[in-house]
Structure formats: C-alpha cells, structure tokens
One Martini backbone bead per residue (centre of mass of N, CA, C, O) as a GRO file, in nm:
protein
  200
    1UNK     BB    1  -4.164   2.133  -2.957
    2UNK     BB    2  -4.234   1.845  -2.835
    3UNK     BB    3  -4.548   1.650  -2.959
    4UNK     BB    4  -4.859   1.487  -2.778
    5UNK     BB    5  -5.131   1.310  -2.922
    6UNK     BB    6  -5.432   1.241  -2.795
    7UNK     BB    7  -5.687   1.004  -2.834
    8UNK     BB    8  -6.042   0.945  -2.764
    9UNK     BB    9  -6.253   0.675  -2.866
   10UNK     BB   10  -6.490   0.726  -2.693
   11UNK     BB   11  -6.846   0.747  -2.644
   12UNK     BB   12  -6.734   0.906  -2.368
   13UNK     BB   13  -6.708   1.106  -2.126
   14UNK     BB   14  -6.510   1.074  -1.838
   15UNK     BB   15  -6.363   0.791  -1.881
   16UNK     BB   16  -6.151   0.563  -1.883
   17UNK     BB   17  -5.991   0.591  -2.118
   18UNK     BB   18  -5.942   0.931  -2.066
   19UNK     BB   19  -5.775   0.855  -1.803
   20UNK     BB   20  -5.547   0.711  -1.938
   21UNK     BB   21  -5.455   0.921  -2.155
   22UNK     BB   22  -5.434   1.141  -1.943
   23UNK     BB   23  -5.179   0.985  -1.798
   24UNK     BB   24  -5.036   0.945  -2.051
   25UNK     BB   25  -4.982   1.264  -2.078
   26UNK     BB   26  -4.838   1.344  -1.853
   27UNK     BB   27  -4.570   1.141  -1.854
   28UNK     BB   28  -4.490   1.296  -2.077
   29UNK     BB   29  -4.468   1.589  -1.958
   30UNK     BB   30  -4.208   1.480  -1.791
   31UNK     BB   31  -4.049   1.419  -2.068
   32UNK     BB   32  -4.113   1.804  -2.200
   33UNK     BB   33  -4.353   1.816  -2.341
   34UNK     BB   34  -4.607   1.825  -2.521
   35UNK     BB   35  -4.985   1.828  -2.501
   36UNK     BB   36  -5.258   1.684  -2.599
   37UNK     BB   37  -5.643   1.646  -2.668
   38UNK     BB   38  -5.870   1.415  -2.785
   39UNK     BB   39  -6.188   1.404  -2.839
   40UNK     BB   40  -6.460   1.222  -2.993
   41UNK     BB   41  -6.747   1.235  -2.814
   42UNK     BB   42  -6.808   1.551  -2.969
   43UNK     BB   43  -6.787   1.454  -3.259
   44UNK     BB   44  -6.781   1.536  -3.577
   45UNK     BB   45  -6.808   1.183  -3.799
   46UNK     BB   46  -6.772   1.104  -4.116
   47UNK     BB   47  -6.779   0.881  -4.358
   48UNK     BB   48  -6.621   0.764  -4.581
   49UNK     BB   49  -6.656   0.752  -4.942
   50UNK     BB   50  -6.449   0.701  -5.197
   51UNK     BB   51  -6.372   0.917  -5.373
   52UNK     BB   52  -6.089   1.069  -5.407
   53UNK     BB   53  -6.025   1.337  -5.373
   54UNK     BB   54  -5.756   1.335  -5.192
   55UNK     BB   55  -5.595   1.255  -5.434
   56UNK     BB   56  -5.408   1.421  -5.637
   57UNK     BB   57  -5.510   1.387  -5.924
   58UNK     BB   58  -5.732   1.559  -5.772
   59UNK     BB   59  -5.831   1.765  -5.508
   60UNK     BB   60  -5.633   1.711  -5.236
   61UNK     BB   61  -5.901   1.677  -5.050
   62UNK     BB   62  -6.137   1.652  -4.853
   63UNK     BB   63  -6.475   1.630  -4.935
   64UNK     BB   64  -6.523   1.667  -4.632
   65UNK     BB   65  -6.600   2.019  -4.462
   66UNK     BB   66  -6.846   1.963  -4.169
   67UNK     BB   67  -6.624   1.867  -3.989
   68UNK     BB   68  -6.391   1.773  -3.749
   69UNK     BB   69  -6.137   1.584  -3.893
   70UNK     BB   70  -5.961   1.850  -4.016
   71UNK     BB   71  -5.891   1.931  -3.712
   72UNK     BB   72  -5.755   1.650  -3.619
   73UNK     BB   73  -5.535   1.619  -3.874
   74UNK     BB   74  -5.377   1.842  -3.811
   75UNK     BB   75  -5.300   1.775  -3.518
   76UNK     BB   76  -5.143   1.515  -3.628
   77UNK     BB   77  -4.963   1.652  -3.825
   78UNK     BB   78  -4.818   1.828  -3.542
   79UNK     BB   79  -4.698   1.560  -3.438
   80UNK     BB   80  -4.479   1.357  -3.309
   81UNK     BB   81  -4.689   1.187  -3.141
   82UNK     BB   82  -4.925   0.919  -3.087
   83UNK     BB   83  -5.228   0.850  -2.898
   84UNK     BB   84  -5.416   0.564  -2.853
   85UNK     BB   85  -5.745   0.529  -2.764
   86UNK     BB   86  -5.951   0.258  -2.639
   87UNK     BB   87  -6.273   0.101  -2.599
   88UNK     BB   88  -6.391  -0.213  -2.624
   89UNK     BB   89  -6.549  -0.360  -2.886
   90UNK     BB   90  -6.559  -0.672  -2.961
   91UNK     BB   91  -6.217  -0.658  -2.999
   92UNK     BB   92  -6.272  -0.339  -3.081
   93UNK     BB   93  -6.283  -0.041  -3.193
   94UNK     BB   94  -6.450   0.199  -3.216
   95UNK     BB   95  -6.647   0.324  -3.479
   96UNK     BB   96  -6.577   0.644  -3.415
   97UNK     BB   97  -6.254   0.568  -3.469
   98UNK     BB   98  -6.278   0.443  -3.697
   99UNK     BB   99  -6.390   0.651  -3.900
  100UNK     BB  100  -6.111   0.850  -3.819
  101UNK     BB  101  -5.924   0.641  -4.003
  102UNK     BB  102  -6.018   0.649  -4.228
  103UNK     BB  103  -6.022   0.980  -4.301
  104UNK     BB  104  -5.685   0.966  -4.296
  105UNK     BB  105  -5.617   0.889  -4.599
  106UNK     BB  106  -5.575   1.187  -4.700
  107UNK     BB  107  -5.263   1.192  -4.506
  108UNK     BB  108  -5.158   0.976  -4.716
  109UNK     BB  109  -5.216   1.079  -4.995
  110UNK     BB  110  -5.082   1.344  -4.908
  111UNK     BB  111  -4.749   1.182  -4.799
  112UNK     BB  112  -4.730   1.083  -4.555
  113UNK     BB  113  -4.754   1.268  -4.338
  114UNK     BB  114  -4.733   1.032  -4.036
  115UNK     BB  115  -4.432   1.000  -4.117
  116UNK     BB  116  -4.222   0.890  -3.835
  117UNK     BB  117  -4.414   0.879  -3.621
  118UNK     BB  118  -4.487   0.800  -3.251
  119UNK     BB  119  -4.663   0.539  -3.168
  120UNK     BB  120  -4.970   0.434  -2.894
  121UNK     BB  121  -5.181   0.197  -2.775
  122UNK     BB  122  -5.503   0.228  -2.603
  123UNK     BB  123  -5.685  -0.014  -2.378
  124UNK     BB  124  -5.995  -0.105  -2.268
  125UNK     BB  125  -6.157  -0.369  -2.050
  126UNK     BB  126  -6.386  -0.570  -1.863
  127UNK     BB  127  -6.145  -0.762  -1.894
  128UNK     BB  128  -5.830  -0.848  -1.907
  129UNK     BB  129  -5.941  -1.045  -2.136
  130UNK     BB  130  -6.115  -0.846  -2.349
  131UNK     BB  131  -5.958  -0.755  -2.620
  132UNK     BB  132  -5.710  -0.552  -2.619
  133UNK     BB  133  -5.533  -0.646  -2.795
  134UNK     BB  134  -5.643  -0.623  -3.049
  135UNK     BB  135  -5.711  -0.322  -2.999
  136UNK     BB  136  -5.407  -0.265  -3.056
  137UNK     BB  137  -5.377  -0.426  -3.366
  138UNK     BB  138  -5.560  -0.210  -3.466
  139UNK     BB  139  -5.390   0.064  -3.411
  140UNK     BB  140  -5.123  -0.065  -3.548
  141UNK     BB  141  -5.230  -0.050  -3.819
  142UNK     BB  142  -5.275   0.185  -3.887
  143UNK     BB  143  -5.017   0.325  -3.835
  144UNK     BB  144  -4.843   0.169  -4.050
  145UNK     BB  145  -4.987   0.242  -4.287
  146UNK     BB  146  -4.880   0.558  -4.235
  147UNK     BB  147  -4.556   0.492  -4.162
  148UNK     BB  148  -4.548   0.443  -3.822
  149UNK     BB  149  -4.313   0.406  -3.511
  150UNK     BB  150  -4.400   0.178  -3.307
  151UNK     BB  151  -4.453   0.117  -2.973
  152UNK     BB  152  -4.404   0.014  -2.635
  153UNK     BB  153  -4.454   0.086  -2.315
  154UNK     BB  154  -4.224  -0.022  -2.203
  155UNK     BB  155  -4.035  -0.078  -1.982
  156UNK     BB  156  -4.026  -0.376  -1.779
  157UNK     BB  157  -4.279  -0.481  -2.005
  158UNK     BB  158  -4.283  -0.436  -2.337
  159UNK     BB  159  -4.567  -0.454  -2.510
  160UNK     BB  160  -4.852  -0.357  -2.684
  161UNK     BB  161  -4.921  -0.184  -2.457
  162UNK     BB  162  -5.190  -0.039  -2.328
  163UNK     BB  163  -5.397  -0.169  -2.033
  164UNK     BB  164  -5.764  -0.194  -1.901
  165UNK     BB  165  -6.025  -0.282  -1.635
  166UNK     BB  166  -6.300  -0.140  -1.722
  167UNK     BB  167  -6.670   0.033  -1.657
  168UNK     BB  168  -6.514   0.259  -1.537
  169UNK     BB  169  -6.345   0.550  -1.381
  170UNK     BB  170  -6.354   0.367  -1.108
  171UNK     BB  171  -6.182   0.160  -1.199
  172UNK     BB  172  -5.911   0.268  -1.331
  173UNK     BB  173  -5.817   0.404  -1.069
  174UNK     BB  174  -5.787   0.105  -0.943
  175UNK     BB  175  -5.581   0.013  -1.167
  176UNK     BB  176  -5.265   0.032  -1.127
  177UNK     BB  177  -5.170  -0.127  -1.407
  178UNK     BB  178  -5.282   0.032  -1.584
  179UNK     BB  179  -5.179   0.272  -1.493
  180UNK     BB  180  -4.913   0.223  -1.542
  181UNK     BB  181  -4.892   0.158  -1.869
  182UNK     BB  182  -5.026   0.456  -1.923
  183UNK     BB  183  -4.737   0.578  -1.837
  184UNK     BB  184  -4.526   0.422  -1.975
  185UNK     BB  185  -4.615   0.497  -2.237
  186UNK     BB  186  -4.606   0.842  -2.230
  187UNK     BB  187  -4.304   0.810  -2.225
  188UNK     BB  188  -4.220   0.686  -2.432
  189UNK     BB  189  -4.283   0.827  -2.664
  190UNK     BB  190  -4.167   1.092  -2.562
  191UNK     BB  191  -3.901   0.969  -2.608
  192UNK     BB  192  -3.909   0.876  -2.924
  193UNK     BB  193  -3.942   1.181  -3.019
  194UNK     BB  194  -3.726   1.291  -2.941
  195UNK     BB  195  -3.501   1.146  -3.074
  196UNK     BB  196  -3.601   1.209  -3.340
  197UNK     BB  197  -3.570   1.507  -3.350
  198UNK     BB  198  -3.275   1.528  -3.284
  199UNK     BB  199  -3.210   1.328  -3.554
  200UNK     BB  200  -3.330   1.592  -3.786
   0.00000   0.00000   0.00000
C-alpha cells in the first residue's frame, strides 16, 4: 500500500503545527493511503558532523548511531509521499528540523534513496506573512536536493503548500484556510503518490 509520513518539526508536543499534520495526513488517509506521523519533539537529534562515514567509499553509513535519526531516516525511506511541517522560527524552519535534514546527507550519499518521492511542505506563522513561504522554500530546496517530487497544495488555491496562522493549537484549529490548505496538500501529495505507484 502507498504510504505517507508526515514530520512534525515543532520544538512542542500538540501545537499548531502538529494540529495541521495531523489533518494533512487524515486528508491523505481518505484518498486509501496508509499514513504515519514523526514527532520531532521528543527526539534525540545529533548534528551533521561532516566526517563523510556515510559516502560509499568510507563506511556507507553514518557515523552518529545512538540517536532517533536512523530510525526516522528508515521510515522516511519507505515513504512513497512525505508531508514536513515546520513552525516558521525567524522566517525558516526549526533548528531541530534543520538538524535532520543535515543528517539525512546519508540517504543521499548512499543512492539518492528519497528520489522520486512525492514531498510536500507546511509552515505555521504567528501572522498571515509571517515567514511562511519562506520556511516552506526552506523544505522544498531540502527536497529537491534529494531529487524528489515537490507538489503544491493543489486545486484551487495551488500554491507553494500549507500556511497556517497560529501562536498555538487553539489558534490553528480557528484558522479556517490554514485547516483546508492542510487538507488540500494531504490530498494532493496522497494523489501523486499513488499515480506515482501505479506508473512503476
């Protein structure tokens, strides 16, 4: 079965950023996929360390292997789609988001694991302009360095993923366009995996 996992890169347990997620991957889960969640939050994240263990010609594995990582990288490598949140931190994505997007250098360097993954990116903002696109151009170049599929929302808004406008969960759950945005990218990403499957 096709499989979407989200991540949650949110330094908070049950925050906005989970909130609209979690409502991206039911979207998901209504259009037959199966669907998982990654919390960030309660993970043990180690930075890049740059020593190259994980290129083939070295150890073809990484170096750091007493953290959450290899186990995130796992799942994200039996992903067919793969939905990342962030909540917007100075106009980019979280430190601890960042921190695992480093480390996923491993998944690149050992064959371009992540390629032709269908990825799709949501940001939260504590105001409408609040940084979002920004953070979500911020996981679209990470994506693409992996050389996979980046999507957009899809119909009828279209545009560069979810945004939502919250300073906590009682906000997002308020934010109308925010919850269909995050439905609509749950969607889609679900749609083009699935396409994606059929065609291989």
């Amino acid at each position: 079965m096709v499989k979407v996992v989200g991540v949650v890169g949110s330094h908070r347990r049950n925050g906005a950023t989970e909130f609209l997620v979690r409502e991206a991957l039911k979207a998901a889960e209504e259009e037959g996929v199966e669907v998982e969640m990654v919390t960030l939050a309660d993970k043990k994240i180690e930075f890049c360390k740059v020593c190259f263990d994980c290129s083939p010609e070295k150890e073809g594995v990484c170096s750091i292997r007493d953290d959450d990582v290899p186990e995130i990288c796992r799942k994200l490598e039996e992903a067919d789609g793969i939905i990342v949140g962030s909540p917007v931190y100075f106009g980019l994505p979280t430190g601890r988001l960042k921190a695992l997007m480093d480390r996923t250098v491993a998944l690149r360097r050992g064959g371009f694991k992540l390629r032709n993954k269908v990825g799709g990116a949501l940001a939260v903002g504590g105001h409408r302009n609040g940084g979002q696109e920004t953070t979500l151009t911020a996981i679209h170049a990470w994506m693409l360095v992996h050389d996979m599929l980046v999507v957009s929302d899809g119909k009828p808004t279209s545009h560069f993923g979810a945004t939502g406008v919250a300073r906590g969960r009682e906000d997002a759950e308020k934010d109308g366009t925010g919850l269909q945005l995050a439905r609509s990218l749950g969607k889609r990403v679900a749609e083009a995996a699935k396409q994606l499957r059929r065609k291989a």
